[in-house]
C-alpha positions in Angstrom: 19.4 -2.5 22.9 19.3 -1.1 19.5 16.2 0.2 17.3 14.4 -2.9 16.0 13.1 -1.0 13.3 16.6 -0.9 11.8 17.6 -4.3 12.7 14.0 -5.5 10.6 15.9 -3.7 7.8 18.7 -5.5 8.0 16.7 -8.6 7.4 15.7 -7.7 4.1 12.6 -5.9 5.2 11.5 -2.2 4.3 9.5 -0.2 6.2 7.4 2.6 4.9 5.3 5.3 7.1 1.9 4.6 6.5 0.4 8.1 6.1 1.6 11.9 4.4 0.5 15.5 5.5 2.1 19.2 5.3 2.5 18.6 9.4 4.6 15.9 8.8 6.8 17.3 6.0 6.9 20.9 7.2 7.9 19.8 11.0 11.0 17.9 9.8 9.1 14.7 11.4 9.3 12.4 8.0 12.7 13.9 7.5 13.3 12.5 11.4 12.2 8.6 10.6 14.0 8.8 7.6 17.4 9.2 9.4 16.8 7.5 12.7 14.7 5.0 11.9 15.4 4.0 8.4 11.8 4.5 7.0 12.3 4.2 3.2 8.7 4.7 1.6 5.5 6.1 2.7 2.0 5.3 1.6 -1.2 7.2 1.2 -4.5 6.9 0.2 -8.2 9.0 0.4 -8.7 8.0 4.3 -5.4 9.8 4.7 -5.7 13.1 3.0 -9.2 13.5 4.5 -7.6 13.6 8.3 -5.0 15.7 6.9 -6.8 18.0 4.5 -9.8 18.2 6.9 -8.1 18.5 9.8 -5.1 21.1 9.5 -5.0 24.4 9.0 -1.6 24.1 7.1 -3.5 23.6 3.4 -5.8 26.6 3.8 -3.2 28.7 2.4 -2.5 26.2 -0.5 -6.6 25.8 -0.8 -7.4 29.5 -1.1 -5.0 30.3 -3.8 -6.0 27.3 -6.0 -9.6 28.5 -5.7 -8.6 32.2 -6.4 -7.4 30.7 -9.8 -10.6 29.5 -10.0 -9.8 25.5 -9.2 -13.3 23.5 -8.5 -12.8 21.2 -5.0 -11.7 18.1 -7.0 -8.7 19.8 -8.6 -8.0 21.7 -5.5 -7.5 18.6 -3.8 -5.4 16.8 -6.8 -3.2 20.2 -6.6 -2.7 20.3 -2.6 -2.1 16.5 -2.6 0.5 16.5 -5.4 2.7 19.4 -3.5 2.8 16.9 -0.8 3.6 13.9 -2.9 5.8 15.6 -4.3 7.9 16.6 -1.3 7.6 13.3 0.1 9.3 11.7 -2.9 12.0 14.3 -2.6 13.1 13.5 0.7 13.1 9.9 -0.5 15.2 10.5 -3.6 18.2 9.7 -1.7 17.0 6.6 -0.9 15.6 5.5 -4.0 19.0 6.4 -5.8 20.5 4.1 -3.3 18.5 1.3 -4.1 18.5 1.6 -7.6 14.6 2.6 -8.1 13.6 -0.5 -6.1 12.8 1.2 -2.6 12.1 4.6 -1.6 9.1 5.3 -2.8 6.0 6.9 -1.9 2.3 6.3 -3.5 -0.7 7.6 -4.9 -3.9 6.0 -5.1 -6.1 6.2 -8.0 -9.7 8.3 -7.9 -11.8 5.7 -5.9 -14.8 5.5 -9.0 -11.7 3.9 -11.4 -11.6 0.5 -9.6 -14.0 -0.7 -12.2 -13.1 0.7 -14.7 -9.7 -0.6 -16.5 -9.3 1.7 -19.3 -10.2 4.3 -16.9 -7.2 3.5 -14.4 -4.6 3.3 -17.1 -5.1 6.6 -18.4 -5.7 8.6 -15.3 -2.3 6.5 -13.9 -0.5 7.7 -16.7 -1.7 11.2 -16.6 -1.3 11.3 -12.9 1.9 10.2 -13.3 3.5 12.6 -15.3 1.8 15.3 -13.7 3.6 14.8 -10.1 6.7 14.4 -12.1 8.5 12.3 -9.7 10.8 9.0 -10.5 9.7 7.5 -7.5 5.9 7.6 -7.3 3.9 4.2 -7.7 0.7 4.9 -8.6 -1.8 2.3 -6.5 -4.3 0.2 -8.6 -7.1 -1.6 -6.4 -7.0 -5.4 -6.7 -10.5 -5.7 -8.8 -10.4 -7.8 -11.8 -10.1 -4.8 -13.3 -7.4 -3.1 -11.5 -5.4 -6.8 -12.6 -5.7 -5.7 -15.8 -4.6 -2.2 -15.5 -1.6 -3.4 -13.5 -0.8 -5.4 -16.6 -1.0 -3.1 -19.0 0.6 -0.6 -16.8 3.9 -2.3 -16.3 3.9 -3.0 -19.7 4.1 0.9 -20.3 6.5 1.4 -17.5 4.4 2.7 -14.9 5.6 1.6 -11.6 2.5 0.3 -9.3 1.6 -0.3 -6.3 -1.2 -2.8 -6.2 -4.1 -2.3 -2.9 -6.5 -3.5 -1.2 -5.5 -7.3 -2.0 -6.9 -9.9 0.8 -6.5 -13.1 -1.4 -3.8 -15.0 -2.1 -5.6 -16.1 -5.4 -6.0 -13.0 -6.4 -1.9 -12.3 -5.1 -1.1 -15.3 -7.7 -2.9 -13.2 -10.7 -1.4 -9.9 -9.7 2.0 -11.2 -9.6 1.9 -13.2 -13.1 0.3 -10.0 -14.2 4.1 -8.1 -13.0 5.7 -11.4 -14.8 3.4 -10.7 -17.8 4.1 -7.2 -18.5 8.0 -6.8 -17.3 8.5 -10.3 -20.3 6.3 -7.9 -22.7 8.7 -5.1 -21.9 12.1 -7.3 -22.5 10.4 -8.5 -26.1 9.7 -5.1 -26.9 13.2 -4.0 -25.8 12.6 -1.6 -23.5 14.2 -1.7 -20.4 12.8 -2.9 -16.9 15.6 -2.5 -14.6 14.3 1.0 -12.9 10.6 -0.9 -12.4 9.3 -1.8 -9.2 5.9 -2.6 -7.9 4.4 -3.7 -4.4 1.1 -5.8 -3.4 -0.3 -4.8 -0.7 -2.3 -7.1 1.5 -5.0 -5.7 4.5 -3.8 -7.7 7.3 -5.0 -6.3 10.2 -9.0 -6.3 8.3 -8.7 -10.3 7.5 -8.6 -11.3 11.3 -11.3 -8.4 11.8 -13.6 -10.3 9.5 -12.7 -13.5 10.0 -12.6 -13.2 13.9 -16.7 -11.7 13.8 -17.6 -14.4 12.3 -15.6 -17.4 14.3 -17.6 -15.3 17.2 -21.1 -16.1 15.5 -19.7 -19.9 15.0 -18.7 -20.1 18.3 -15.3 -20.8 17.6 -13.9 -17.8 19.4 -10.3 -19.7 20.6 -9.5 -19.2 16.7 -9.9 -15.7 16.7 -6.6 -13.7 15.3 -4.9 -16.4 13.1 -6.5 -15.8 10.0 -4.6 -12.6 8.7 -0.6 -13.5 9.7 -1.7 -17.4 8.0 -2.8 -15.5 4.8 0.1 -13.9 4.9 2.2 -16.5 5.1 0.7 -18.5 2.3 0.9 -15.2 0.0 4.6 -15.2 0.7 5.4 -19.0 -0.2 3.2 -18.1 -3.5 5.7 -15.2 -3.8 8.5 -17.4 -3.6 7.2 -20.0 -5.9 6.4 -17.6 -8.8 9.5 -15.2 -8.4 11.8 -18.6 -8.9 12.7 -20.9 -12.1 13.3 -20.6 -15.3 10.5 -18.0 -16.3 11.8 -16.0 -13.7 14.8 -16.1 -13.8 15.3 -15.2 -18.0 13.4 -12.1 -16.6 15.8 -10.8 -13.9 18.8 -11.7 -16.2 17.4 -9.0 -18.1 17.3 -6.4 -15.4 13.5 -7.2 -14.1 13.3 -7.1 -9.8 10.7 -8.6 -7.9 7.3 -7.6 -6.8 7.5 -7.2 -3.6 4.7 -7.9 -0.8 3.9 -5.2 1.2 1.9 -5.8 4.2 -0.8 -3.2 4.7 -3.6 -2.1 7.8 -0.7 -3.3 10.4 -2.0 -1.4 13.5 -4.1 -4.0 15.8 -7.7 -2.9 15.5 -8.7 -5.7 18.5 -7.1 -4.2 21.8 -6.6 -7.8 22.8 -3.6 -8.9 20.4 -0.4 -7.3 20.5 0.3 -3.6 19.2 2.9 -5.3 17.4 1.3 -8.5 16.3 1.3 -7.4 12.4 5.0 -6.5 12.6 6.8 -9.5 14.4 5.0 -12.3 12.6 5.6 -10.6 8.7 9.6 -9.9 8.6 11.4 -11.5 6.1 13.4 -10.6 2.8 11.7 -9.0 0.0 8.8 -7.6 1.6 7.7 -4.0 2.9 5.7 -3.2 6.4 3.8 -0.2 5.9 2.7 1.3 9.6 1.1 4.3 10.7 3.2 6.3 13.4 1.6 4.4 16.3 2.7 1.0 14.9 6.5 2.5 14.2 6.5 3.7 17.7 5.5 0.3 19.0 8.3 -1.4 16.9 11.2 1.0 17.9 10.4 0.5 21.9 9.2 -3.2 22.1 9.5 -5.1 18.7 11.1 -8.6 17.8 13.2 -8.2 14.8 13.3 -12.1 13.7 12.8 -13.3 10.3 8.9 -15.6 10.9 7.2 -14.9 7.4 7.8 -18.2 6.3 8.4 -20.3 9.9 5.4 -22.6 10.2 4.0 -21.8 6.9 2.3 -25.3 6.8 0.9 -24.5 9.7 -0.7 -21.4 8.2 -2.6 -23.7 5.7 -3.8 -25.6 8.1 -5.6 -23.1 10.1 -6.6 -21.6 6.7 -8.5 -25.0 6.2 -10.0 -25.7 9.7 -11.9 -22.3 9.1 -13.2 -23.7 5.8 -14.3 -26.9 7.6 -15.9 -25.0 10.5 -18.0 -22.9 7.9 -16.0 -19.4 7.7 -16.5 -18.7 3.6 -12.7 -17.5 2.5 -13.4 -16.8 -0.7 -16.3 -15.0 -0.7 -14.4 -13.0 2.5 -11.0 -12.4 0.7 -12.1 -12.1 -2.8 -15.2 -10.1 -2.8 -17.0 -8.7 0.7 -13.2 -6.9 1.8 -12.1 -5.6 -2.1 -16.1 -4.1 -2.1 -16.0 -2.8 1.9 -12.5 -1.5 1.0 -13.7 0.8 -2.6 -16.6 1.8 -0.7 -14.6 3.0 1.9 -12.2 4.7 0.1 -14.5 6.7 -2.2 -16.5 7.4 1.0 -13.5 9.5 2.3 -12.6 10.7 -0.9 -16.2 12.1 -1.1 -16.3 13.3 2.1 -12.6 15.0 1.0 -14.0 17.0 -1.4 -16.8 18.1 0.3 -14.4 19.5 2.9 -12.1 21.2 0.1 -15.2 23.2 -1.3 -16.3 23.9 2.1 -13.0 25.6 2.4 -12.8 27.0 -1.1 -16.3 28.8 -0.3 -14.7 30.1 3.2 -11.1 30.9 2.2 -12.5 32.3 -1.3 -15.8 33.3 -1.4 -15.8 35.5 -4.1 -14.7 32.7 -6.1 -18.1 31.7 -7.4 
């Protein structure tokens, strides 16, 4: 039997490693899935570099000489993390030169307190951007109202994204009109689009989690752990509706590529379902899978590598509608308590980052202060 992860690639899907640290780079392990497996992008956000930062021994070295030079704990961690992404993209260059800039990529989330602020995000994306000084970065934008904006204007200046914490397919619809938007204000300013690339990354695994609490409080428990792979499949019909026609198509005679969807949170939080549940229902072409080492693990020894992202899609919206009927709020789910529960998150860890990293500073370079 040969590696399903591979085979999932040949059916037009990518799949990314959904986490970054020095073990991983310094061990040759990312180096490992790159070759044998055919992982082609890897994710990261706060959560991440907390376990790794927090957790290792490997950055002390980096932490105590950016505190000798006098670093406070926020640029300590901005300096540490960029070394990291920056190795990361190198041994993805290969692979991103191979697909012409539209795979092989890795990411770097924005500061969590800039997923209000629009003006905020588009400067500290560009300036981040330039900083790591690699081809291949996307910089990740939260999908807030805001963050939509910023994605905008962002690929309107050129700035490859990778758009997070999306739940909604409403919101999906704005993000990807927003990619149509700024690669058509791009062509009419005559710069060019063909290197741009951006993802939209849905939480699947955190739909079913707050969907299936509160079928349990309904009593409607034989629903549980449909909601997420419908949502999914709905986004992806949107995807192919708005990245088709005329509009779309004077856009990729001009060079412009799709945004891709990129399913997100793919590790099975509810020991009942399948360790590969979030894999084997979301292949299909033009979309990425991004999985943390237990889900890639899973995959390569027991997954199914058949195209299902758009098999029973009406289907999907019929489930999606039976929870509205039997009184489980969507909207107010999708749209607003899992984008909030999601920043909150995020700037939880990246506070509780930086606390670590001065912690450290103070140890590894206490004469610092």
């Amino acid at each position: 039997m040969g590696n399903p992860l591979l085979a999932i690639r040949e059916l037009g899907q990518s799949i990314w490693l959904d986490n970054i640290s020095r073990e991983l780079l310094d061990s040759g392990k990312l180096a490992q899935l790159i070759a044998d497996d055919g992982i082609s992008g890897v994710t990261s956000n706060p959560t991440i570099f907390e376990k790794a930062i927090g957790h290792s021994e490997l950055y002390d070295r980096g932490v105590s000489a950016a505190a000798h030079d006098g670093l406070d704990a926020r640029a300590i961690f901005f300096r540490v993390a960029y070394a990291d992404i920056r190795d990361g993209a190198d041994l993805l260059r290969a692979t991103y030169d191979a697909a012409d800039g539209q795979d092989g990529h890795i990411s770097f989330e924005l500061p969590p307190e800039l997923a209000r602020d629009a003006a905020g995000s588009i400067e500290a994306a560009k300036r981040i951007k330039a900083e790591i000084d690699r081809p291949n970065v996307l910089i990740k934008v939260p999908a807030t109202p805001e963050g939509v904006d910023a994605f905008r204007e962002l690929t309107a200046a050129g700035v490859s994204v990778n758009v997070t914490l999306l739940f909604a397919v409403e919101r999906y619809e704005e993000i990807a009109n927003a990619w149509v938007d700024g690669l058509e204000r791009r062509v009419a300013a005559g710069e060019p689009i063909d290197r741009l690339a951006s993802v939209a990354s849905f939480f699947v695994s955190r739909v079913d989690g707050k969907v299936d609490a509160r079928l349990e409080q309904l009593g409607h428990s034989e629903l549980q752990g449909i909601a997420a792979v419908a949502n999914a499949k709905l986004a992806y019909r949107s995807f192919q509706r708005i990245f088709s026609g005329p509009r779309w198509e004077a856009i990729a005679a001009a060079g412009g590529h799709v945004q891709r969807p990129l399913w997100a949170s793919t590790s099975t939080k509810n020991p009942a379902y399948p360790d590969t549940l979030y894999v084997d229902t979301l292949i299909g072409p033009d979309t990425v899978n991004t999985m943390p080492e237990v889900t890639i693990d899973a995959t390569r020894e027991r997954g199914h590598a058949t195209r299902t992202i758009d098999v029973k899609v009406d289907t999907a919206a019929e489930h999606m509608a039976e929870l509205e009927r039997l009184g489980v709020d969507l909207d107010r789910i999708l749209v607003h308590e899992l984008v909030d529960e999601g920043v909150e998150s995020f700037q939880k860890s990246f506070d509780s980052l930086i606390s670590t990293i001065d912690a450290k500073a103070r140890e590894l370079a206490p004469a610092r202060a």
